[in-house]
N, C-alpha and C positions, 0 to 999 in steps of 0.2 A: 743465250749465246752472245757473248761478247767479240765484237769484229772492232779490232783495230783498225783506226783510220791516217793514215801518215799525212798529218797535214802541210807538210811540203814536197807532196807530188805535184807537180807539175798541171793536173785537170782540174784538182782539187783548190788550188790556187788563181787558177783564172775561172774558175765556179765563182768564187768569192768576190775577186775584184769586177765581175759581172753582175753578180747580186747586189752589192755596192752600187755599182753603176745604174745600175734601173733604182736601187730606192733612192737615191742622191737625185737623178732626173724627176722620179717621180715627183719626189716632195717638193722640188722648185717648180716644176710646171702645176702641182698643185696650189702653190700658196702664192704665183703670179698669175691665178684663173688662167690656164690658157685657155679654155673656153672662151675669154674677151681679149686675150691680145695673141693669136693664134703663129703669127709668123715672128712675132718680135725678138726673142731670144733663140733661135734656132743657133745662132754658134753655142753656146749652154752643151746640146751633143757633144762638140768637139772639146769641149772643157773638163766635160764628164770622162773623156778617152783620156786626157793628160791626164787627169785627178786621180782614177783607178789605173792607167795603163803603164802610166809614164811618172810615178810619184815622185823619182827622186830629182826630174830635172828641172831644172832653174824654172822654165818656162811654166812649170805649174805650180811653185812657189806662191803663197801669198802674194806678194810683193806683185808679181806679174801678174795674175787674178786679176785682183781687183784693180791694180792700175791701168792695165790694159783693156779691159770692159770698161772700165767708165768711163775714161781716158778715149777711147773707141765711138764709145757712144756718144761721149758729150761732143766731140769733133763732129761727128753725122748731123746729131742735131741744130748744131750752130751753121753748115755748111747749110742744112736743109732752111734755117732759117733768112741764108743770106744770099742763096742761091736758086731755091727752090728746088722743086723735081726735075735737075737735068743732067745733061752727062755731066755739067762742068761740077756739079755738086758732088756727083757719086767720083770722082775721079780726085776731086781737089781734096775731098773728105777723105779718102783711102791714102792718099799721099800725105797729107797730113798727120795720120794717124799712125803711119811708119816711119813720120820722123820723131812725132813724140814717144814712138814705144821706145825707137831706137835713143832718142836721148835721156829718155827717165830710166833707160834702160829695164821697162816695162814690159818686154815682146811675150806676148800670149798670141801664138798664131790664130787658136779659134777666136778672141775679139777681133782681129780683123776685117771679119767679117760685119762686126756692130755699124760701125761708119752707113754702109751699105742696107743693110737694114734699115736705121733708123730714117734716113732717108726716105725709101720704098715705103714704108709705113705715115708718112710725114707725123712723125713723133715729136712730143714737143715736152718741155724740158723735167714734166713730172714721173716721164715713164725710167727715168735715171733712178729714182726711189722707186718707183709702182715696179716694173721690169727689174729691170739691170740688177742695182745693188741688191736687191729682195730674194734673187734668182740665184746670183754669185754666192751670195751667204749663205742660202739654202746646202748649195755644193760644197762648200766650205764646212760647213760647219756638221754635214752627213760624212765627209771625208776625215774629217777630225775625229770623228767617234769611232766610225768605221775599220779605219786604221790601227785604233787601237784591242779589238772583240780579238783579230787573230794572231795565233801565237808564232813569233818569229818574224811578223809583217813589220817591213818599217811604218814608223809613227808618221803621220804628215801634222806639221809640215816639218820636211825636210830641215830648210832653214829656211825660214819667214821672210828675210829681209836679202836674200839671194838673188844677184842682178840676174835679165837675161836681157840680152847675151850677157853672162859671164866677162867680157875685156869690148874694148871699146873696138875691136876689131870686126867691124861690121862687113857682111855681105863673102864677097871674093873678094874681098884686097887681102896683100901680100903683106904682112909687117915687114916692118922696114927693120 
């Protein structure tokens, strides 16, 4: 008995970019042992929700990816370096990293959180390659293939080199 299956229903469709989503997380948190670095990429989750959820927007574009995790990360751990474990680290680092997202026009909301981790963890400058970039790739690069197995799904990426934000009109201001 032969049962057709309409592969752009609607359940059938986020079945997919859910099965995507667990093996994209899986294989990063397996090939960063989370077993030994257990808290350190927790935004990765929300990376995973733009990558499968949110494909087409700016914000999960390559470009913002990886510039904004590492971009992220590398501001935490420099703050953590020069500041230690204190509020003025965790706050100066978070600030910091929302004006390089916003200028490299980089913004990945889930790296925002990196700053703040890498910190809490007092990370120091190898967990950039061991974590972050190893982790990112992993997502990247399950998203890449992944995107391509179903029929009618757009391809990621989108476009590669697509700012976020999209125009320099940051936050609530009004253009002029």
């Amino acid at each position: 008995m032969n049962i057709p299956i309409n592969n752009q229903h609607p359940l059938i469709r986020l079945l997919w970019c859910a099965i995507g989503a667990f093996v994209a997380l899986f294989f990063a948190l397996w090939v960063i042992k989370l077993s030994e670095t257990p808290f350190l990429l927790a935004s990765l989750g929300g990376s995973t929700i733009f990558l499968f959820g949110l494909t087409r927007v700016p914000a999960a574009q390559p470009r913002a990816l990886l510039g904004g995790h590492v971009g992220g990360a590398f501001i935490g751990i420099a703050c953590y370096q020069i500041f230690g474990d204190s509020i003025l680290a965790y706050t100066t680092a978070t600030a910091l990293t929302l004006c390089f997202m916003l200028l490299t026009r980089t913004v990945h909301p889930p790296a925002g959180a990196n700053p703040i981790i890498m910190i809490h963890a007092h990370s120091g400058w190898s967990i950039l390659w061991e974590s972050v970039f190893l982790g990112v790739g992993c997502l990247f690069l399950t998203v890449l293939v992944w995107s391509r197995f179903y029929p009618g799904l757009v391809h990621y990426p989108v476009s590669s080199m697509e700012p976020s934000p999209p125009n320099l009109n940051w936050g609530g201001w009004q253009e002029d």
